[in-house]
C-alpha positions as CSV (number, residue, x, y, z in Angstrom):
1,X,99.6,-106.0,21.2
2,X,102.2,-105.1,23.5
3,X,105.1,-107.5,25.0
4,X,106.7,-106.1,28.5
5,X,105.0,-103.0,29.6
6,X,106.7,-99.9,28.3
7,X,107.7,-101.8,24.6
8,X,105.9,-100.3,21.7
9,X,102.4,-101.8,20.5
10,X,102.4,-104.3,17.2
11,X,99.7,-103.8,15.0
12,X,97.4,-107.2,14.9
13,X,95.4,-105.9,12.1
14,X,91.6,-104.7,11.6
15,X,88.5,-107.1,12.3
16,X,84.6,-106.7,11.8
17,X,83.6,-107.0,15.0
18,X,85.0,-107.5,18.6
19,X,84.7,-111.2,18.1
20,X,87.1,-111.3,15.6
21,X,89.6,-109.5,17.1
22,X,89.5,-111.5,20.4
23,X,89.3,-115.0,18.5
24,X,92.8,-113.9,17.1
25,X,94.1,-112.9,20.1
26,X,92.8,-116.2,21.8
27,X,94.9,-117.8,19.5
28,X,98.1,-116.0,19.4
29,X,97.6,-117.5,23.5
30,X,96.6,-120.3,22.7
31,X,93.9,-120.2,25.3
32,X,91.1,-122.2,24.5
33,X,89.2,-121.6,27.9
34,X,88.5,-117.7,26.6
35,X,89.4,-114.8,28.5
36,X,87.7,-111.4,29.8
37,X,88.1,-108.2,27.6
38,X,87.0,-105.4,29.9
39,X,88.2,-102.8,31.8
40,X,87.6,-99.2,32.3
41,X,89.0,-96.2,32.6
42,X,87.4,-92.9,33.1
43,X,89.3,-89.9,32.6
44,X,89.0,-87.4,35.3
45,X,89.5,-84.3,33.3
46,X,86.8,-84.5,30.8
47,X,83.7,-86.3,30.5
48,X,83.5,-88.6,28.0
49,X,80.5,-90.8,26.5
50,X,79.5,-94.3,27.5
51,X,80.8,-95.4,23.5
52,X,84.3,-93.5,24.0
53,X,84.6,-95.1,27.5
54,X,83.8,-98.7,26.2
55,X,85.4,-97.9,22.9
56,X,88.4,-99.0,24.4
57,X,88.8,-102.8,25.8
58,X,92.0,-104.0,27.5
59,X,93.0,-107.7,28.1
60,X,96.3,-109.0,30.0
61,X,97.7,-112.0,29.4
62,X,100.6,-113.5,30.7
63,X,102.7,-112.8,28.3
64,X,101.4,-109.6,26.4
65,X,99.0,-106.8,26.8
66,X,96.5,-106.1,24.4
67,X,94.0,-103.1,23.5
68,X,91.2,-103.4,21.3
69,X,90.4,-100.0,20.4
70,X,87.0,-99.3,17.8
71,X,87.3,-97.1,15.0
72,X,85.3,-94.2,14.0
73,X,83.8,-95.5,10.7
């Protein structure tokens, strides 16, 4: 989680699956109407895979920005 773009990013913690994580960022908004977690970005130097492209999901609130990023397990 990030507050004003440019501040550093605050850990929110590890979760078991991408519902988790967005439940808990649902409610640090307190947005009960649920929210879109999904952007893209393709980098134009390399070619990257379909999971590192979508390993990587963005939502902007408001108030903060947040990135969900998957680890390698």
């Amino acid at each position: 989680m990030r507050g004003e773009r440019g501040s550093p990013f605050t850990e929110l913690g590890s979760y078991a699956n991408l519902c988790d994580a967005a439940r808990v960022i649902l409610e640090t908004e307190d947005d009960r109407l649920g929210a879109i977690f999904f952007r893209v970005y393709v980098w134009p130097s390399s070619e990257p895979s379909d999971a590192e492209v979508l390993s990587r999901l963005e939502y902007q609130s408001p108030k903060r920005y947040y990135l969900l990023t998957r680890r390698n397990s």
